[in-house]
C-alpha positions in Angstrom: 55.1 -58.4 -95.0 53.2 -56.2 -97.3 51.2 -53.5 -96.2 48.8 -53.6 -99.5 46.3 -56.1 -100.7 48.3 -59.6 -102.1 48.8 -60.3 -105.6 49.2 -63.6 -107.1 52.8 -65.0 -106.8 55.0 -65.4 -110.2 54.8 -69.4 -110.7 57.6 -71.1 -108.8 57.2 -67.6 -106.0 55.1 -67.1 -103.1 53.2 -63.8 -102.9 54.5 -61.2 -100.6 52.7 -60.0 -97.6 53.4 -57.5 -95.1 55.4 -59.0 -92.8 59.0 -60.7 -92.3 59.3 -63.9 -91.3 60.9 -64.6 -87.6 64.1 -66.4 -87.9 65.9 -68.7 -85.4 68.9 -69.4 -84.3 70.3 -72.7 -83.5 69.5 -74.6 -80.7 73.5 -75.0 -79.5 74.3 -77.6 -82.3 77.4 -75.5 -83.7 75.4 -73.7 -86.4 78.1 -72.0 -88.7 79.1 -68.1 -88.0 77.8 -65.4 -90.2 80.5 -65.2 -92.8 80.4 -68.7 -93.2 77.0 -69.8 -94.3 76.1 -71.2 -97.8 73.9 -69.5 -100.1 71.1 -70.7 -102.1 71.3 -69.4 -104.8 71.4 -70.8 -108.5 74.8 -70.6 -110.4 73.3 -68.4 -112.7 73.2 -66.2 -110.3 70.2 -64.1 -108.5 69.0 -60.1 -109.5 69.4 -58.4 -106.4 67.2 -55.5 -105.3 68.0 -51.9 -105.7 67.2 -49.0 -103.6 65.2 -47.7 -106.5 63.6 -50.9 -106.9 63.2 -50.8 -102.6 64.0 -47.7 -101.4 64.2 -46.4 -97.7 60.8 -44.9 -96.9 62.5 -42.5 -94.1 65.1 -42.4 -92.2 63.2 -42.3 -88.8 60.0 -40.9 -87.6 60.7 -37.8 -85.3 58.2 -36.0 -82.6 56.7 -32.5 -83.9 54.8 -31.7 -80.8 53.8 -34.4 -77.8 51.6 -35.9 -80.0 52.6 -35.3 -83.3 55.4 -37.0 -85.5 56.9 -37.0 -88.7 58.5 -39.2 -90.8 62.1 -37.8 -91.5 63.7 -38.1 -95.1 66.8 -36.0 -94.1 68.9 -37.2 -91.2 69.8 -33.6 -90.4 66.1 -32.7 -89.6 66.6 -34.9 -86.4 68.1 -33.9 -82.9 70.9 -36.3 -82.8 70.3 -38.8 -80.4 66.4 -38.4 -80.3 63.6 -39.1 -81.9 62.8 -35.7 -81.7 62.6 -33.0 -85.0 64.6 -29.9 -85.3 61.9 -28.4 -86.3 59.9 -29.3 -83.1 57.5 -26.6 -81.3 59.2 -27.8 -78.3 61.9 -29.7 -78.5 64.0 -29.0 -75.2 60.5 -30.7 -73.3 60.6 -33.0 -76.1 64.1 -34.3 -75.5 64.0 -34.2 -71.8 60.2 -36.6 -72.1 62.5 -38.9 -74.2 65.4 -38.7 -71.8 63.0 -39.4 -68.5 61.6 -42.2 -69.6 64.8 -43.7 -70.8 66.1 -43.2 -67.6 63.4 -44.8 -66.2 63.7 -48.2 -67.6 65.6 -51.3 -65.9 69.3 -50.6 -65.3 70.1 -53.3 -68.0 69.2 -50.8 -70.6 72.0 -48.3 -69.9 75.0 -51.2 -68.7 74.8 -53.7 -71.8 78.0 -53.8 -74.4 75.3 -52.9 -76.9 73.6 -50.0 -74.9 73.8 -47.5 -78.1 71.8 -49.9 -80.1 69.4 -50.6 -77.0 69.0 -46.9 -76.4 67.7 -46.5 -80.4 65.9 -50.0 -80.0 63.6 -48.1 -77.4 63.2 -45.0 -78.7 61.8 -46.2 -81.8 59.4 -48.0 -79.9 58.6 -44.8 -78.0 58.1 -42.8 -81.0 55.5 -45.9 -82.6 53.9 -45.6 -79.5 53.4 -42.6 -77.2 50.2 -41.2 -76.9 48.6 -44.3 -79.2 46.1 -46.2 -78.0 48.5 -49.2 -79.1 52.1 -49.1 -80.8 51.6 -49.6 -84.8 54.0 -51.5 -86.8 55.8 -48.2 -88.0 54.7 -44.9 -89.3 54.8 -45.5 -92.9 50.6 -45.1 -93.7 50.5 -48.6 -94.9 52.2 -49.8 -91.4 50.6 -47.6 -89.2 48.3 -50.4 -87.9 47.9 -52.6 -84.8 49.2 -56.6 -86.1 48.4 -58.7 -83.0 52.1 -60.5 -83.5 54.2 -57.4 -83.5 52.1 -55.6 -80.7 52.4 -59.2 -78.3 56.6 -58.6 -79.0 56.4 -55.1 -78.3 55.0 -55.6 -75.0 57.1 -58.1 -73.4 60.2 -55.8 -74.7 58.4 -52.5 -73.2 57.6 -54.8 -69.8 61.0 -56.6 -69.9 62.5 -53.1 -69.3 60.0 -52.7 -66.0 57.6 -50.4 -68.1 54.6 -52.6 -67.6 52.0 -50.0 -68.1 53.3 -49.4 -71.5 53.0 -53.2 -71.7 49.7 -53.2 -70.5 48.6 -50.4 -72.4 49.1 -52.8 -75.6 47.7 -55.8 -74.4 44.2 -54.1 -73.5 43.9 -53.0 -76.9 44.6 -56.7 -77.8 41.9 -57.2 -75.0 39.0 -55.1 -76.7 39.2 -55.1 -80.2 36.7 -57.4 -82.1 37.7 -60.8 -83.3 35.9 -63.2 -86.2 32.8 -65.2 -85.2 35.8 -68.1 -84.5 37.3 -66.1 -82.2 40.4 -65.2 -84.1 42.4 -62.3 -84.4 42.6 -60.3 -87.6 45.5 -59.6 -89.2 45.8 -55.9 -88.4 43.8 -53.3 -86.5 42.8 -49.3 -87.2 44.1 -47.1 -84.0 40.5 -46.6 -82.8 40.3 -50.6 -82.5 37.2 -51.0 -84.4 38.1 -53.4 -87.0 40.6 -54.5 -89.8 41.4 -51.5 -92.5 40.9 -54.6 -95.3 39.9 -57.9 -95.9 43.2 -60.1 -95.4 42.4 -63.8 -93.5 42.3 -63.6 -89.9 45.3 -65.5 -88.2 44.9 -68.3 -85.4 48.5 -67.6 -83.9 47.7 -64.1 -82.9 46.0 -66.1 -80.1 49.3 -67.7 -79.4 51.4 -65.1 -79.7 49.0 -62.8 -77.2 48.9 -65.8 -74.7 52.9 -66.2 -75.3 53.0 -62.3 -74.3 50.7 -62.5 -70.9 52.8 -65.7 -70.1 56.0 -63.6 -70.3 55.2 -60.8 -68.7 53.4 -62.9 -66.1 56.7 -65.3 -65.5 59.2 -62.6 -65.8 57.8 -58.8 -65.7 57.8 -58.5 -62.2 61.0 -59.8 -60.9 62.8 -56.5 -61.2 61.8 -52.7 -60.0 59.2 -51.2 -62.2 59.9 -48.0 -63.7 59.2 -45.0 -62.4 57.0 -42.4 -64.3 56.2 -44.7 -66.6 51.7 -43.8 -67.0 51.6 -43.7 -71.0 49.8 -40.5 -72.2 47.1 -41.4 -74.2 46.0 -38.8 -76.6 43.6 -40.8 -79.1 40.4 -42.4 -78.6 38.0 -42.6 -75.9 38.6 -46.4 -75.1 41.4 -47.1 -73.5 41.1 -49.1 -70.4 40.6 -47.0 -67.2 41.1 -49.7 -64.8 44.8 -49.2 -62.7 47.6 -50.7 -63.7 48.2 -53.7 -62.1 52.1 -53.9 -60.2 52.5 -57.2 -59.2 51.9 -60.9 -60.7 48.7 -61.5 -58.9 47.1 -58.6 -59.6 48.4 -58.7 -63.4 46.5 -62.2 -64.3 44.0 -60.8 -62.6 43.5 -57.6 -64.7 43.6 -60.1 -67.9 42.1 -63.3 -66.5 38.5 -62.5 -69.0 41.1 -62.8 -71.9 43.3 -65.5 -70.9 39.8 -67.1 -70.8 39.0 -66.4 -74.3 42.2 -67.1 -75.5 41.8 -70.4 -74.0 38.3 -71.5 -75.0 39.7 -70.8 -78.9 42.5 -72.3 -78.6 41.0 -75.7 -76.8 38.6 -75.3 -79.8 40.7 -75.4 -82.4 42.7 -78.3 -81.5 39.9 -80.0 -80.6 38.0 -79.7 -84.0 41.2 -80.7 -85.9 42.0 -84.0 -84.0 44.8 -82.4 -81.9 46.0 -80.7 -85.0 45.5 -76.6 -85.7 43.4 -75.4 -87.6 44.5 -73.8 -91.4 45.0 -70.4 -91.3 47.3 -67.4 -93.1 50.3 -66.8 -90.2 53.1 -64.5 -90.8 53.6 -64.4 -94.0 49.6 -63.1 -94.6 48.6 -65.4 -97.8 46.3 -67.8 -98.1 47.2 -71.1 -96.7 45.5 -74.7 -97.9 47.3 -76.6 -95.2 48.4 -76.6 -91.8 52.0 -74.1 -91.7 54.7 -74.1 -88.8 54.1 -70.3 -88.6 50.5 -71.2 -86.8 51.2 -74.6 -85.0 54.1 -72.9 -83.0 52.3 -69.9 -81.7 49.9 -72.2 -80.7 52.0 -74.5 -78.9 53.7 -71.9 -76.9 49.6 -70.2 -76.4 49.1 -73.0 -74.8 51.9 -74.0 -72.9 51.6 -70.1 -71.2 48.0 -70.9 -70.5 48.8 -73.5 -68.3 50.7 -72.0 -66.2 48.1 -69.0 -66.2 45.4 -70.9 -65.1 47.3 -72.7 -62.2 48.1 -68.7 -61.0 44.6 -68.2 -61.0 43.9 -71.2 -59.2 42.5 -73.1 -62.2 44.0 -76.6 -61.9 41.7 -78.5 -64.2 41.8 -75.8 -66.5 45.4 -75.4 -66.5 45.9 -79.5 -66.8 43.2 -78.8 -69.9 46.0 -76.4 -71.6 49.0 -78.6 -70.9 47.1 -82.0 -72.2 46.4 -79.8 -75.6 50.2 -78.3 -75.7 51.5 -81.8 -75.3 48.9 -83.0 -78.2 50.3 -80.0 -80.3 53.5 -80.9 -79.5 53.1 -84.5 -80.6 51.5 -83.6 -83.8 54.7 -81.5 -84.6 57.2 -83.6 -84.3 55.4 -86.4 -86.3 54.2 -84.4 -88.9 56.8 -81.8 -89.6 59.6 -83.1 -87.5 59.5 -86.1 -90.2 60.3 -83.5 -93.4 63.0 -81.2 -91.1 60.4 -78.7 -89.9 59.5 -77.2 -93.0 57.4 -74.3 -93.3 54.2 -76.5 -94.4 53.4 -80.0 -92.8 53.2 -81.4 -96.8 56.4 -79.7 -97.7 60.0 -79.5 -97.3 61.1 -75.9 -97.8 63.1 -74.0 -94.8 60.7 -71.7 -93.2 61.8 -69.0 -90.6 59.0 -69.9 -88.2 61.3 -72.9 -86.9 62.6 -70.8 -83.6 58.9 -70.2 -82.8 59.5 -73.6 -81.6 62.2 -72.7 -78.9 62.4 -70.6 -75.8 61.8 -67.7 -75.0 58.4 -68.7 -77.0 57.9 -71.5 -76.1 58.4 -73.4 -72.4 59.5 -76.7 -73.8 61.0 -77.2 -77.4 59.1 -80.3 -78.4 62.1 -81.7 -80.3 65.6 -80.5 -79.6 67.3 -82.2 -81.4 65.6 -82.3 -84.3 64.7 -78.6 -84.3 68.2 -77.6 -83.3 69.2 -78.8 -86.7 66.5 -77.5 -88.8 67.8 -73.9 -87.3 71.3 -75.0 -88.1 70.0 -75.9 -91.8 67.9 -72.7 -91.7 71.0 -70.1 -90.7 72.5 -71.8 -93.4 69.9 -71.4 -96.4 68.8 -68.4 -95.2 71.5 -66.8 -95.6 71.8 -63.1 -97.7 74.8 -61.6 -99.3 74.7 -58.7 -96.6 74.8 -61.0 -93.8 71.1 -61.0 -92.3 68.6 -63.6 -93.6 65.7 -64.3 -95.8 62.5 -64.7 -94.7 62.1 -68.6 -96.2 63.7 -70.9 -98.8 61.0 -70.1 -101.4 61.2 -66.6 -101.0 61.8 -64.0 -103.5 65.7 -64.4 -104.7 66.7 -60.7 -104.5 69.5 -60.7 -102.2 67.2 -58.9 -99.4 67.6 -59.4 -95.9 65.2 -58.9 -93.5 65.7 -57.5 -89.7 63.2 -59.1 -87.7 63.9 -62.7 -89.1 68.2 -62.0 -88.2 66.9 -60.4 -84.7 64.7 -63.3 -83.9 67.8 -66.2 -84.8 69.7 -63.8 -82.0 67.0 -63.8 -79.6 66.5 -67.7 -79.6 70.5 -68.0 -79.7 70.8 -65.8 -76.5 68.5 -67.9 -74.8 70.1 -71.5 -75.6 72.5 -73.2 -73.5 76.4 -72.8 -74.5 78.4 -69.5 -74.6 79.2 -70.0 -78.6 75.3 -70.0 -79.1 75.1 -66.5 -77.1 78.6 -66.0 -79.0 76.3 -65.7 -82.3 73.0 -63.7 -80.7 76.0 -61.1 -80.3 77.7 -61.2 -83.9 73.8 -60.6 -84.9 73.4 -57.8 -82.6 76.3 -56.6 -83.9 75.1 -56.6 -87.6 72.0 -55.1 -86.9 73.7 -52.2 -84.9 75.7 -51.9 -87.7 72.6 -51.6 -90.5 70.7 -49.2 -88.8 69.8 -45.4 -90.8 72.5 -42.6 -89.9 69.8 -41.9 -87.7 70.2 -45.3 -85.1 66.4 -46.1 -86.4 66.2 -49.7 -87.3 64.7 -50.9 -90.8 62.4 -53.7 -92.1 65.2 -54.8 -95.0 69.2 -54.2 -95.8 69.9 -54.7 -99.5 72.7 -56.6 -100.9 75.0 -53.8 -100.7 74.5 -53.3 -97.2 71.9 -50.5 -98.0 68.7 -49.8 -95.0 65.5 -50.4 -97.3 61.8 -50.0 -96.9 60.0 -49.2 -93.5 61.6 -47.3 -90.3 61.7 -47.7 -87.7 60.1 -51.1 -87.9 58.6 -51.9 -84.4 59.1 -55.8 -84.6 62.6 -55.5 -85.0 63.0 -53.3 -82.4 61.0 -55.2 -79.8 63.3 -58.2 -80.8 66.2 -56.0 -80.8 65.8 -54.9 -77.1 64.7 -58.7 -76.2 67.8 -60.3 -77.5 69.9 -57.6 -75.4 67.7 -58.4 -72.4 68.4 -62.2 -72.8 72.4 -61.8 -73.0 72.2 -59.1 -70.3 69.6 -61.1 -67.5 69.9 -64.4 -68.3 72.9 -65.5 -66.9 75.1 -68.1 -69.4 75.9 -71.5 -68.7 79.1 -73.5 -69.0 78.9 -74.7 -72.6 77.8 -78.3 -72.8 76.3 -80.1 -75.6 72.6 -81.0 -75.6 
């Protein structure tokens, strides 16, 4: 959560890193709407943040030249519409690049009831990405780094539109940088892919979360006509991969079967030295972690759960009955130890933590637990709860009245995707808020104050990604009648 080196926490706080915390929504159990949850707060009352305590670190970024962008503190200094800058040396091209490739994507993208918000979704991951050897987390300097987690959501969103060379562009920087002598991923990467720009823990679930995104794309990116003139310019580095893009299924776990291979071999490792367990590692939240958190077991469930089906594509059946005997271990050792406490956020613990909808679809294949995880999200929409409407990233968080996009976005992505019509009812009302919270330019934010204020980074390329996902969910996935689980 935070870009810069971690501090220790206030007592009674936990110390803030970079990123938010995913959210979920609830797994069709009637979870309340959003002007009906409780709060959390103390009587007393809580201090809520200011923009001069968390101010808006630009409105959106905006294109100079092809390659060149800007962040933009005025709104006016923007093409409306565009992520394009008044200013630009050539902004009619620039516009009309922008306007191609929207065109190009899946026809979903233009018919949806929330097509404004999809439109802006996409162009802010066009503007974090084009001619990048991968899309960075925004453009703030702090942010403008490769995290394994945001980059694996950003390209199932960019493939779930039919651009799977943008999608693929991402995943072979995943593909080449270096990991740890473990195998694990690092937190965050430098644009030329050589290592990590400090010396934060390396995470376990950016294995899941890659695996989770080679899954997707594998199970679902190729179902619909790929977009048309969709080749990424690349305009930094020498390394990207040269190899063609690969435009069916077959040939797609082909291009990545060396990495789903690594992935594998890790994770198989790492349950196997922990006794079916994971192993301790930082996740999302980036601190220092003394036990075994929800924010790495669940990546690694769903890892492993995409694997299997991975290696039966490639004709791997004693591979593939390797990853779903490990995914069902995981899934075991999940339910007893942090099903027991309500899924809390560490297996010793019992405080809400927004890594619970990790546990559903469209991350994993299986929930382990419906029932019991259904009503941890209802408890967690609940708690989570913030005075503008979006949520917090966990029940220990800091108490300022913040909420934070991806974690709302990621409740409305797992709600689009369960079962009942009033579930999808709430992805929408979600939707709806974060359309509504966006900068006078349509550029989505990391946070939204109390007041209702945009705060901190933007365009923040998780939310975005999540954004367009959620959209893609209520717009494909066809609902059900609404029956109870």
């Amino acid at each position: 959560m935070s870009p810069s080196p971690l501090t220790p926490p206030s007592p009674g706080q936990p110390r803030v890193s970079r990123r938010t915390v995913l959210i979920g929504g609830a797994l069709a159990l009637g979870a309340s709407s959003l002007g009906a949850a409780g709060l959390w707060w103390p009587r007393s009352g809580p201090t809520f943040a200011t923009l001069a305590e968390k101010p808006l670190h630009a409105h959106t970024v905006a294109f100079l030249t092809d390659t060149a962008r800007v962040a933009v503190s005025d709104p006016s200094e923007v093409i409306p519409g565009t992520r394009v800058a008044m200013n630009a040396h050539n902004p009619a091209e620039l516009v009309a690049r922008e306007a191609q490739w929207l065109a190009s994507l899946a026809p979903w993208t233009r018919d949806s009831a929330h097509a404004d918000l999809i439109r802006d979704a996409y162009l802010d991951m066009f503007v974090l990405s084009e001619g990048l050897e991968a899309p960075v987390a925004g453009w703030t300097p702090l942010w403008r780094y490769v995290w394994p987690r945001d980059t694996a959501h950003i390209a199932v969103a960019f493939a779930a539109a039919g651009d799977v060379n943008r999608a693929q562009r991402a995943l072979d920087f995943l593909a080449r940088v270096p990991r740890t002598a473990r195998g694990w991923f690092e937190a965050r990467y430098t644009l030329d892919a050589r290592g990590a720009p400090d010396d934060r823990a390396p995470q376990f679930d950016g294995l899941g979360w890659t695996a989770w995104a080679l899954g997707w794309i594998t199970e679902h990116g190729f179902t619909q006509p790929l977009a048309d003139g969709s080749d990424p310019t690349l305009t930094v580095g020498e390394t990207a991969d040269v190899r063609p893009w690969a435009r069916s299924r077959g040939e797609f776990v082909r291009r990545y079967e060396p990495l789903i291979h690594r992935l594998t071999a890790t994770l198989l490792h790492g349950v196997h030295i922990t006794n079916g367990q994971v192993p301790v590692s930082s996740d999302y939240w980036e601190i220092r972690e003394n036990t075994v958190t929800l924010g790495t077991v669940a990546p690694t469930l769903a890892g492993l759960q995409h694997l299997a089906v991975l290696h039966a594509e490639l004709g791997d059946k004693a591979r593939a009955r390797e990853c779903a005997r490990a995914a069902e271990t995981v899934a075991q050792y999940v339910v007893s130890a942090f099903g027991s406490r309500g899924y809390p956020r560490r297996a010793d613990g019992y405080t809400v933590d927004c890594a619970i909808p990790f546990l559903c679809p469209p991350y994993t294949r299986a929930c382990p637990d419906p029932t019991g995880v259904g009503e941890a999200l209802v408890r967690a929409g609940e708690v989570l709860r913030q005075p503008a409407g979006g949520l917090t990233p966990g029940e220990d968080w800091h108490r300022d009245g913040v909420s934070w996009t991806p974690e709302t976005a990621v409740f409305a992505l797992v709600e689009a995707h369960l079962p009942t019509l009033d579930a999808r009812t709430r992805a929408v009302d979600r939707l709806t808020w974060l359309g509504r919270h966006r900068t006078s330019t349509g550029t989505l934010t990391e946070k939204v104050l109390s007041d209702g204020s945009p705060s901190a980074v933007a365009p923040l390329a998780w939310t975005a990604a999540t954004v367009a996902l959620t959209t893609h969910a209520l717009s494909v996935v066809s609902p059900v009648v609404d029956v109870p689980l």
